[in-house]
C-alpha positions in Angstrom: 16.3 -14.2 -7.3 16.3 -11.4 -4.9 13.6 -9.2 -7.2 11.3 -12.4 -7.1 11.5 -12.4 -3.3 10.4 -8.9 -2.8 8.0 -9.4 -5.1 6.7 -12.3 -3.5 6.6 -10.8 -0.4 4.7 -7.2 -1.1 2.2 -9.5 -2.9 1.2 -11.2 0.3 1.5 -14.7 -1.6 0.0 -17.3 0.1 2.6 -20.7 0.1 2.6 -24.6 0.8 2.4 -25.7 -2.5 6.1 -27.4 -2.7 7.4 -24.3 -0.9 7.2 -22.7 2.7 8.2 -18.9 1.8 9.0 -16.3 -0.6 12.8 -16.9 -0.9 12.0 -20.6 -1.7 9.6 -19.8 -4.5 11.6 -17.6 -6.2 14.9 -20.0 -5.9 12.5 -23.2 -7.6 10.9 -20.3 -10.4 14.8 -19.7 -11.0 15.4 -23.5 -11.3 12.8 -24.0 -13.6 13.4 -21.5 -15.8 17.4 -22.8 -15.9 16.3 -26.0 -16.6 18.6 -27.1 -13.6 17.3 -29.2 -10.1 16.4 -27.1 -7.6 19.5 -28.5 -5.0 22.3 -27.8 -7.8 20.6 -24.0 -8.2 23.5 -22.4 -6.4 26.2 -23.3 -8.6 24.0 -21.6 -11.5 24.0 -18.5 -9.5 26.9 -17.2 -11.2 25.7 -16.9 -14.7 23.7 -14.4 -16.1 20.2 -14.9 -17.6 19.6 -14.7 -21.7 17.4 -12.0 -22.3 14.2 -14.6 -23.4 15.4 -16.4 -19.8 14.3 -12.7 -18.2 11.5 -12.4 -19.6 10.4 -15.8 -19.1 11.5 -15.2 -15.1 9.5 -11.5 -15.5 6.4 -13.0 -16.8 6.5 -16.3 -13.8 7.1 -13.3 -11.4 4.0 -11.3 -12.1 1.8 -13.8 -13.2 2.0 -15.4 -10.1 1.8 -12.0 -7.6 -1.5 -11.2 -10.3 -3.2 -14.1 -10.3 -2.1 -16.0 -7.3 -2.1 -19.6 -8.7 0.1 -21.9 -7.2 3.6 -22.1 -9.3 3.3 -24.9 -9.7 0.3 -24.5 -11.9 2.0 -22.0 -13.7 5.0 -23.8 -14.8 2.9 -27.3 -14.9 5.2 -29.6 -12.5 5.7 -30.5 -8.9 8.4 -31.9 -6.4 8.3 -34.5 -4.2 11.7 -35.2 -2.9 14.1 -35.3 -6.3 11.2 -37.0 -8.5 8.9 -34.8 -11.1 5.1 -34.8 -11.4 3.5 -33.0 -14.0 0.6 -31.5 -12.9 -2.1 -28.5 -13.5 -5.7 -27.4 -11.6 -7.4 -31.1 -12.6 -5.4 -32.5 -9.6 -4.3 -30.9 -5.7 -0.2 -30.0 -5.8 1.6 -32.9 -4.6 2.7 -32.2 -1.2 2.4 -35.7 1.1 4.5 -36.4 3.7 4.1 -39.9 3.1 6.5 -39.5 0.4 8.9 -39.1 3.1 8.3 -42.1 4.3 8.4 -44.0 0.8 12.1 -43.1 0.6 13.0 -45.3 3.4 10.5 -48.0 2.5 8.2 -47.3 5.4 11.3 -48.8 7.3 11.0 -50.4 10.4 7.0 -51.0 9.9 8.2 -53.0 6.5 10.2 -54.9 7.5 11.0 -57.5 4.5 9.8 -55.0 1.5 10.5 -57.6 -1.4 7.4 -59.6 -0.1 5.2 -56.5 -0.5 4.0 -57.5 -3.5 0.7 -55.8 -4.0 -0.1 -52.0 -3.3 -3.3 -49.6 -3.2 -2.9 -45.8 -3.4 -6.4 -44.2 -2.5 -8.1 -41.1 -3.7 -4.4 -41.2 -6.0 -4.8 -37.8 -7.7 -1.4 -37.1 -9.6 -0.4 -40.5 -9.3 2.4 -39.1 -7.3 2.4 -41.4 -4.6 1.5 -45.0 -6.3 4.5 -43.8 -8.8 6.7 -43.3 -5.3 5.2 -47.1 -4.1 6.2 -48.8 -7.5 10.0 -47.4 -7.5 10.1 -48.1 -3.6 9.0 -51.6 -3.8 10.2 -52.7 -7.5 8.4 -56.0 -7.4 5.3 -54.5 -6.4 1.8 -54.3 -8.1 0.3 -51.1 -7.5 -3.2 -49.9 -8.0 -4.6 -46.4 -8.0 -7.7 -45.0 -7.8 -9.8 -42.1 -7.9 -13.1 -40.6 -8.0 -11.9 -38.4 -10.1 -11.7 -39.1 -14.5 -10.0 -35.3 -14.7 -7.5 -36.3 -11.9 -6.8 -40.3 -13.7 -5.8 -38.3 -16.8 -3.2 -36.7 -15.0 -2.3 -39.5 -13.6 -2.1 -41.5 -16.3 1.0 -38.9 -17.8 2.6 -39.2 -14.8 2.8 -43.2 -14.9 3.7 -42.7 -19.1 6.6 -40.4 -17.7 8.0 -42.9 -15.5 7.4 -45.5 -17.8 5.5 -47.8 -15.1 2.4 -48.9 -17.2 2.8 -52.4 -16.5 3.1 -51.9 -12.8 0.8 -49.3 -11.7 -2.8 -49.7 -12.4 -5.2 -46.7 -12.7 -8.7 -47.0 -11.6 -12.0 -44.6 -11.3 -13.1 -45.9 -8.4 -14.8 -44.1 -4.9 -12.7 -45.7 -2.4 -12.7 -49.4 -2.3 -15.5 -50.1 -4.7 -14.6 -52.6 -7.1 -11.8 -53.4 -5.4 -10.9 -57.4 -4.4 -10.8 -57.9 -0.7 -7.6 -59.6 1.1 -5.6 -58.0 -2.3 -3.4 -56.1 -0.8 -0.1 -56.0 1.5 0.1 -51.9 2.2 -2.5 -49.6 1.3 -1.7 -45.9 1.4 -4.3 -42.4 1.1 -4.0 -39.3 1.3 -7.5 -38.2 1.2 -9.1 -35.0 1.4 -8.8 -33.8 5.0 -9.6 -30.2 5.5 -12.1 -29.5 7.9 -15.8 -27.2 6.3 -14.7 -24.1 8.7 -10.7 -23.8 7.3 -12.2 -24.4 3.5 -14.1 -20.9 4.4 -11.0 -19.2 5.4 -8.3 -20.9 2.3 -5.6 -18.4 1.3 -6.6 -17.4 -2.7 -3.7 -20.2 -3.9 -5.5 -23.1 -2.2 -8.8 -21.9 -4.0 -7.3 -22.8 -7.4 -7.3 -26.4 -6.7 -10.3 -28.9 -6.9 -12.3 -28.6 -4.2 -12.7 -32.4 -4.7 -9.5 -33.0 -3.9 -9.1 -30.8 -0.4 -12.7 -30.8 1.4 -12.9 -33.5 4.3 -16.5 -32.7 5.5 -17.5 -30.8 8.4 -14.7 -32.1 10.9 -12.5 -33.2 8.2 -12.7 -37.1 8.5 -15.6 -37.8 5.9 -13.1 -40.1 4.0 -10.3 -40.9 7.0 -13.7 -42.9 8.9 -14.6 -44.5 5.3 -10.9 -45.8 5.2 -10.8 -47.1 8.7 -13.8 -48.7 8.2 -12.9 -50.9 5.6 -9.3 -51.2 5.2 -8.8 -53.9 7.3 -11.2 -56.1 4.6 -9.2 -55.2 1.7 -5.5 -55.8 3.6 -3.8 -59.1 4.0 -3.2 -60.8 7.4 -0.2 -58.4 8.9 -0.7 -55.9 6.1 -0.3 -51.7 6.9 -2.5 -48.9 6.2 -0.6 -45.4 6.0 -2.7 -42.3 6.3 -2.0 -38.8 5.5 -4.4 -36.5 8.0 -2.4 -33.0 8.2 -1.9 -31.7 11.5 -5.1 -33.2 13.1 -3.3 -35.9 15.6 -5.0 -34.9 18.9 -8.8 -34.6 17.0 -8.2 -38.2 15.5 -7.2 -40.0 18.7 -10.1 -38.3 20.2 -12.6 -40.0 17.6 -10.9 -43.3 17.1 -10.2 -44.0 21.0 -9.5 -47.5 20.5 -7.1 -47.4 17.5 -3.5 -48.0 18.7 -2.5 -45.2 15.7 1.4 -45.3 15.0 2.9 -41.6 14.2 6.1 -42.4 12.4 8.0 -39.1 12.6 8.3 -36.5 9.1 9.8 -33.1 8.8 6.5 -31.8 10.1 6.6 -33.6 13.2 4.5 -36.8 14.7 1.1 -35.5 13.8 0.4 -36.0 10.1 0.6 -39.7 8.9 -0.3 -42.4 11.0 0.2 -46.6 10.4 -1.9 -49.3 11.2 -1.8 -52.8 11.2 -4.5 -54.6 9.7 -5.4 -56.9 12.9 -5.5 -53.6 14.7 -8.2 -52.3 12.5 -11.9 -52.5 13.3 -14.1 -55.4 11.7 -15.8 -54.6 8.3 -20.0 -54.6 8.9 
């Protein structure tokens, strides 16, 4: 594990793909390649590698300082929390904090989860997060949609894998079009957010994923306004919208004065997702 952290780090890698350095990418390449989870790698440590194992470890190592895809590309699966997602370069790396969140139920803002019975994951990508909503809330209804047909395929293996066809409906869909109004009792996105001058400036690693799925507009809020404008339509009296935004707090509250945003707290602070009720969102037109 030590080589891959050197390497890692003469390369200059870019991270924040499931990881937040090089000692962290090298210990989930190690995982993977042990076929163990990534929180019982230390009691692997111990053994030694077969010689296909090193050379499987060798060829992660350099692929990734030569290339610099994500490795999660490389070995085809992401993280969030202790559940797998397969993915590749049709669909952004999972990394939301609303999965946080999810684990708790989206406790105290729900408070009585059994009577959440219908769901709406926007702009769904992986599927990652409407797969997180229908093991959350077991008797819930889920729909998930996506501009994308690339990303639904993805999606679609994810919900296979998890065995949740019945439960989780995938939709190619821009938003809310098509959608039903007063459907749903939680509606949760995690839309494309980053701002035209930072999509300039993307480390090489964020370049291999679909623009589709990362570019925001020119202030990053292209989609975040289109939600907040018609959310409230689509939610049921007392239902919640939960919104992924990144690190943009301070610029939101700025734009959206007279939102009384909620900022539950994840481990990246108070700034990333925010909650609303449906009676405090605007009016639809």
């Amino acid at each position: 594990m030590s080589y891959a952290e050197r390497r890692f780090r003469a390369g200059r890698l870019g991270f924040g793909h499931g990881t937040h350095g090089a000692r962290d990418e090298a210990a989930w390449l190690l995982a993977h390649v042990l076929r163990v989870p990534y929180e019982g790698l230390a009691q692997s440590l111990a053994r030694s590698l077969t010689p296909s194992e090193r050379r499987r470890v060798a060829r992660l190592i350099e692929e990734r300082v030569r290339t610099r895809r994500p490795l999660a590309y490389l070995i085809q699966e992401a993280w969030l929390g202790e559940h797998r997602f397969h993915v590749d370069e049709r669909v952004v790396v999972p990394r939301s904090f609303i999965a946080e969140l999810l684990r708790d139920r989206l406790s105290p803002w729900v408070s009585r989860p059994a009577e959440v019975r219908r769901a709406l994951d926007l702009c769904t990508g992986s599927g990652c997060l409407a797969i997180l909503l229908a093991l959350a809330f077991p008797r819930t209804t889920v729909d998930a949609s996506d501009v994308s047909l690339s990303a639904l395929a993805v999606a679609r293996r994810n919900v296979r894998t998890y065995r949740l066809g019945r439960r989780v409906r995938l939709a190619a869909a821009d938003l809310f079009a098509g959608l039903r109004p007063s459907e749903y009792d939680l509606i949760v996105a995690n839309p494309p957010y980053v701002d035209s001058k930072a999509m300039r400036t993307l480390p090489r690693e964020y370049r291999h994923e679909p623009r589709l799925g990362l570019a925001g507009g020119w202030d990053g809020f292209q989609f975040v306004r289109r939600i907040l404008k018609g959310a409230r339509r689509f939610l049921r009296p007392r239902g919640l919208l939960v919104v992924e935004i990144g690190h943009h707090r301070g610029r939101l509250e700025r734009a959206f004065p007279q939102l009384p945003f909620i900022w539950p707290e994840t481990s990246a602070g108070y700034d990333c997702v925010f909650v609303l009720s449906r009676e405090d969102l605007p009016e639809s037109p």
